[in-house]
C-alpha positions in Angstrom: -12.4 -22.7 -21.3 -11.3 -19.6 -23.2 -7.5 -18.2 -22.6 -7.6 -16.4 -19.5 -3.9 -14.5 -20.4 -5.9 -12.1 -22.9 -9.4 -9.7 -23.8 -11.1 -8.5 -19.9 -10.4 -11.3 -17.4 -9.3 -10.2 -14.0 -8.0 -12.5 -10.9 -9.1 -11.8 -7.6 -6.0 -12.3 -5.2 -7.2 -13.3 -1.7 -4.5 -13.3 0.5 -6.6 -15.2 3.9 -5.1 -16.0 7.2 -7.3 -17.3 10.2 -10.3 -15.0 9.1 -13.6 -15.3 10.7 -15.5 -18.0 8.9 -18.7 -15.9 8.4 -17.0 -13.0 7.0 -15.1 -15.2 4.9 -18.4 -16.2 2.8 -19.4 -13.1 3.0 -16.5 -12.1 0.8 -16.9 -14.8 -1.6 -20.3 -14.6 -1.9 -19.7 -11.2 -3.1 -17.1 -12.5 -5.7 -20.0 -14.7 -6.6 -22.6 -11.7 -7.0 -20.2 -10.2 -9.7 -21.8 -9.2 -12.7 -18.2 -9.4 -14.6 -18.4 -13.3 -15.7 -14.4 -13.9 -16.4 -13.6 -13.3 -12.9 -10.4 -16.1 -11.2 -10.8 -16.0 -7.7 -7.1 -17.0 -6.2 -6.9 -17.6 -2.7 -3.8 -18.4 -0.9 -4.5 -19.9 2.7 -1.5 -19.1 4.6 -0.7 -22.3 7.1 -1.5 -21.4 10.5 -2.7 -23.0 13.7 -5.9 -22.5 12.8 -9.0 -25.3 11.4 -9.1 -26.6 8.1 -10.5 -24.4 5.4 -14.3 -23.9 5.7 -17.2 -25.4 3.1 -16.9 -22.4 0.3 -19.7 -21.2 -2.0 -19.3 -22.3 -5.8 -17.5 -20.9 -8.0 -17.0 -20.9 -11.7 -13.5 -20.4 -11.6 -11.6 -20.6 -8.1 -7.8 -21.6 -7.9 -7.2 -22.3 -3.9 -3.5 -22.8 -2.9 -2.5 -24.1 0.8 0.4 -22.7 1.6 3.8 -25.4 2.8 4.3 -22.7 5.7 3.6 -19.6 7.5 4.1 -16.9 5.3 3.2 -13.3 6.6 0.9 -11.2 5.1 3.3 -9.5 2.7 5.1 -12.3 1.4 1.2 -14.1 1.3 0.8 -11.3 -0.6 3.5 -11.2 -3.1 3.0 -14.8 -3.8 -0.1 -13.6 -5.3 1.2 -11.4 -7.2 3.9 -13.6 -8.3 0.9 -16.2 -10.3 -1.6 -13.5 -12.3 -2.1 -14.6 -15.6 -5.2 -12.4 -16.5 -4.7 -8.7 -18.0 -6.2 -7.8 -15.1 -5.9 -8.2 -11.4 -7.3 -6.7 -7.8 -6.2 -7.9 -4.2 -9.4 -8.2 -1.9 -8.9 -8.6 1.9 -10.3 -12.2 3.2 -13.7 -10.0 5.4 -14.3 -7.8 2.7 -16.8 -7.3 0.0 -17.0 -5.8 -3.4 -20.1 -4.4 -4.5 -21.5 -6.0 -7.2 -20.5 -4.0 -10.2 -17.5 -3.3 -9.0 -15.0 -5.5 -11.0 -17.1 -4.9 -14.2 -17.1 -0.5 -13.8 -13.4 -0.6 -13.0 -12.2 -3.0 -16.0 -15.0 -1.3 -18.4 -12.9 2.2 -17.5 -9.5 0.5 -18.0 -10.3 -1.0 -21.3 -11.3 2.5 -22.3 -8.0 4.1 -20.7 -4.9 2.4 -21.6 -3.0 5.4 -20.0 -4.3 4.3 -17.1 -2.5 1.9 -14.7 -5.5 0.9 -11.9 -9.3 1.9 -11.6 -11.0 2.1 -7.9 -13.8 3.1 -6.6 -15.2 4.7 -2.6 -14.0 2.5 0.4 -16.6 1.3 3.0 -15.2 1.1 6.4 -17.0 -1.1 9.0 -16.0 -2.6 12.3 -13.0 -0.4 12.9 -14.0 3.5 11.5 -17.3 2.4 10.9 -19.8 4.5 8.6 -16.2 6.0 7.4 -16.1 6.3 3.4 -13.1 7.2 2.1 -12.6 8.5 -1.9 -9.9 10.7 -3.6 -10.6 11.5 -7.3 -8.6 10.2 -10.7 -4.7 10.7 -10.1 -2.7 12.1 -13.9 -0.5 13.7 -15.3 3.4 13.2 -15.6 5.0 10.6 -13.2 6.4 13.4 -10.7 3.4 15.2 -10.9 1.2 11.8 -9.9 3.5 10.7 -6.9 3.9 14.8 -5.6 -0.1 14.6 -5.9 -0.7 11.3 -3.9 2.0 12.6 -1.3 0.2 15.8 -1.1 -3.1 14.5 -0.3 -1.8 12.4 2.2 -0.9 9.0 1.2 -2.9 6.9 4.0 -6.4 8.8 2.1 -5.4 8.6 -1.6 -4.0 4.9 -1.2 -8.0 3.9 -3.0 -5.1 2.3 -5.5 -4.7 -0.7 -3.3 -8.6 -1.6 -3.0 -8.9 -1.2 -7.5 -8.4 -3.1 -10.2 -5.2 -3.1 -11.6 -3.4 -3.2 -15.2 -1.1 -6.8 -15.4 1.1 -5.8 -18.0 1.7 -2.3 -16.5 1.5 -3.2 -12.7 4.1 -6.6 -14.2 6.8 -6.5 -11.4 5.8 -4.1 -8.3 5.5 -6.2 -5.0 5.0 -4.8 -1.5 8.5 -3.9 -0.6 10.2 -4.3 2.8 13.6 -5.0 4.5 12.9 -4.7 7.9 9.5 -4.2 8.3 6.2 -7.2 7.8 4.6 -4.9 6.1 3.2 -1.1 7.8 2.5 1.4 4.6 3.7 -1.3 2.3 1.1 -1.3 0.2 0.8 2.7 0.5 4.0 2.6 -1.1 2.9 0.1 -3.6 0.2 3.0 -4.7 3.1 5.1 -5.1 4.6 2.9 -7.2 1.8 1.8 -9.6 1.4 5.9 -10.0 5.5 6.2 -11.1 3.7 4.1 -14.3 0.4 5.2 -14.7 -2.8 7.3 -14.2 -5.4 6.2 -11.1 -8.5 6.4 -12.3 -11.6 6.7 -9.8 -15.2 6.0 -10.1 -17.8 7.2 -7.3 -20.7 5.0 -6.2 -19.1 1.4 -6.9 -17.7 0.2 -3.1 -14.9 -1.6 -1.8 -16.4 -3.0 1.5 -13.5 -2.6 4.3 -13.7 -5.0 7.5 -11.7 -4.3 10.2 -11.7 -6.5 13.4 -11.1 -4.2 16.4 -9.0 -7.2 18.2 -7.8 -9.1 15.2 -7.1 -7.2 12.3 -3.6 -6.5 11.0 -3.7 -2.7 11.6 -4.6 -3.6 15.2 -1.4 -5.6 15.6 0.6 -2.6 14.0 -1.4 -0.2 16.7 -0.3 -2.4 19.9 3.9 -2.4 18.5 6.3 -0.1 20.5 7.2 3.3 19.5 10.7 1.8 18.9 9.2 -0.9 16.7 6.9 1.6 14.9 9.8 3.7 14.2 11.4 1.3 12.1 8.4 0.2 10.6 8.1 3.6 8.6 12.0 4.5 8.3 11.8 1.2 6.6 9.2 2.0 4.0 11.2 5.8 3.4 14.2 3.8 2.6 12.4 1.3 0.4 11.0 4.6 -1.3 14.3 5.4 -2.2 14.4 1.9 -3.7 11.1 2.8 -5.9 12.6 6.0 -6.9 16.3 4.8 -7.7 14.6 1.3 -9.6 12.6 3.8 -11.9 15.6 6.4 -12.8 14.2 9.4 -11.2 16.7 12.3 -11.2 18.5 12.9 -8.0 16.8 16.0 -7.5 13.7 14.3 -8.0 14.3 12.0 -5.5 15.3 14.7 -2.9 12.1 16.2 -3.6 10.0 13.1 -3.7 11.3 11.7 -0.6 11.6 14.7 1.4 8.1 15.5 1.1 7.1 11.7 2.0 9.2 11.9 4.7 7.7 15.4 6.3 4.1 13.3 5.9 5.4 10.6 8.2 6.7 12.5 10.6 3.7 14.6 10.6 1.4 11.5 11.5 0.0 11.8 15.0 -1.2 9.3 17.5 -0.3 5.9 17.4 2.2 6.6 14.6 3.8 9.8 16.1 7.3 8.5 15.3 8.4 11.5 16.7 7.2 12.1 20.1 5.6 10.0 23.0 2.7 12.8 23.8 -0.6 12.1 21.6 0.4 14.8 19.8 4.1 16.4 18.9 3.1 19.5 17.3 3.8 21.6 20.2 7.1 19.6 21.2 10.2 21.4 21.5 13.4 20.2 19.4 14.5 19.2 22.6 11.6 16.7 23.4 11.6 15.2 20.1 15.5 15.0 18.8 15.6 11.5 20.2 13.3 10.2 18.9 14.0 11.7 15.1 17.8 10.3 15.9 16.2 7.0 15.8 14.5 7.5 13.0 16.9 8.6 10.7 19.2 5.8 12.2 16.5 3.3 11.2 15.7 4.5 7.5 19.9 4.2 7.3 20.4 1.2 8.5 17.3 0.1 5.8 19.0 1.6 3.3 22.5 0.7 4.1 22.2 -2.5 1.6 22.6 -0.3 -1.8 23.1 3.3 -0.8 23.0 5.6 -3.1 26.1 6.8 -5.1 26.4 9.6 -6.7 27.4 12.7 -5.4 26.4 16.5 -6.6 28.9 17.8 -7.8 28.4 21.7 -7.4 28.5 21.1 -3.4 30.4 18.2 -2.8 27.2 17.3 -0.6 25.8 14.0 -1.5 22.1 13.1 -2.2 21.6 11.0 1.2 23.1 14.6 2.9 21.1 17.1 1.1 17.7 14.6 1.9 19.1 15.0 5.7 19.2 18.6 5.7 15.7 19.0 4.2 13.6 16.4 6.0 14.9 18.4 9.2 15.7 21.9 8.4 11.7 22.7 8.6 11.8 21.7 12.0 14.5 23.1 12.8 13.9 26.5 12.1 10.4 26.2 13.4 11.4 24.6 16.9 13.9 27.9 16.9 11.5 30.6 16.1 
């Protein structure tokens, strides 16, 4: 067989836990549909209580790997990630489906590109948000002007990153990060990240087939957490921002802008991930009502980022970075809780 490590070949990294055996084929047979012929199918079967692995569909080229023991969904993941040897990679859910010119469209537009770190196309939502489609056009541009442009169209809807085909030698070292979290916005952040190095590029009619279990799927398990376990969940992945930020020498005024900004869009999420507030919605909360609850907020994202905090000061003010990000997150609601 011809190297794998160079020209168009992509791996498809199936991270699969206990999935439901029908939609299971259903998601290989659509791997199998591809009209892209170098296509590695990787599946990592994390060990769980669950049967033996079902009869699968044939194909050309599928690596399967057991795993010793449990692993989580992130670190299932980052095993993946940790064993692509193809220029080109994806990560497909274990229930959902890829139309079938979808890994062909995305690597033709890549090979054209080389500015261009990842290729996606429209998200189908079914089961949970069914009928949804979700799409966000081509991300460019400078690296601060591609992250300030994913925050500002609201990361959880411009996150079609995650569901594309990826770049290897530009995507080479970006996992889903977490300290104290299994894995909420993880790999919104690792959207975030792949945009610090490149352009997204989007295409419009190829699909991305997402299955969501209303009982079973890992967003689910997220929704049914406690507000105090929610809370840490996304202080965690601000502080591992930070990390993304700090790994890729943004300026310090870059990363006061950067993560002040993400920060405002978390705390502005409503619903089951009102970190702020235990009403459905906190928008009309006094400072009063919600100062609790944004204590324990900012607590969490410190203790998170209490490993390697940052260390420079500014040294017009004497007011450090981690200070100045303080004052801006919550000045804004601040001054409009006062009004």
């Amino acid at each position: 067989m011809p190297s794998r490590t160079t020209g168009d070949w992509v791996t498809v990294l199936i991270p699969a836990y206990q999935p439901d055996r029908s939609e299971f084929g259903e998601c290989l047979a659509s791997l199998r549909a591809q009209t892209h012929p170098r296509t590695v199918v990787c599946v990592s079967w994390d060990r769980g209580q669950e049967d033996p692995p079902p009869n699968l569909p044939e194909l050309p080229h599928l690596i399967w790997h057991t795993q010793p023991q449990r692993l989580g969904w992130m670190d299932n993941v980052n095993w993946l990630l940790g064993n692509v040897d193809t220029p080109y990679f994806t990560v497909l859910g274990h229930d959902d489906r890829l139309s079938p010119d979808f890994i062909a469209k995305t690597v033709a537009l890549l090979e054209q590109r080389p500015e261009a770190i990842v290729a996606h196309g429209e998200t189908h939502h079914f089961g949970v948000r069914e009928g949804e489609v979700a799409f966000t056009p081509a991300i460019r541009g400078d690296r601060l002007t591609r992250v300030l442009e994913f925050i500002d169209r609201g990361p959880d809807r411009a996150e079609m990153g995650w569901r594309g085909v990826m770049r290897s030698s530009a995507a080479a070292g970006i996992r889903l990060r977490g300290r104290r979290s299994d894995g909420m916005f993880s790999n919104t952040l690792f959207v975030l990240e792949l945009l610090v190095r490149g352009d997204s590029e989007a295409i419009e009619g190829i699909k991305y087939e997402k299955y969501t279990h209303p009982v079973t799927g890992l967003s689910r398990d997220y929704h049914r957490r406690t507000a105090e376990q929610k809370s840490a969940m996304l202080a965690d992945n601000l502080a591992c921002l930070v990390d993304v930020l700090r790994d890729a020498r943004f300026s310090d005024d870059e990363q006061e802008l950067v993560v002040a900004r993400y920060a405002e869009w978390l705390m502005a999420l409503q619903g089951n991930w009102n970190v702020i507030s235990e009403a459905e919605n906190s928008d009309t909360q006094t400072y009063a009502d919600v100062r609790p609850a944004m204590a324990r907020f900012l607590a969490n994202a410190l203790v998170s980022m209490a490993a390697e905090p940052p260390e420079r000061d500014e040294p017009k003010t004497g007011e450090s970075w981690l200070k100045r990000m303080v004052r801006r997150i919550f000045a804004p609601v601040l001054r409009q809780r006062h009004a």
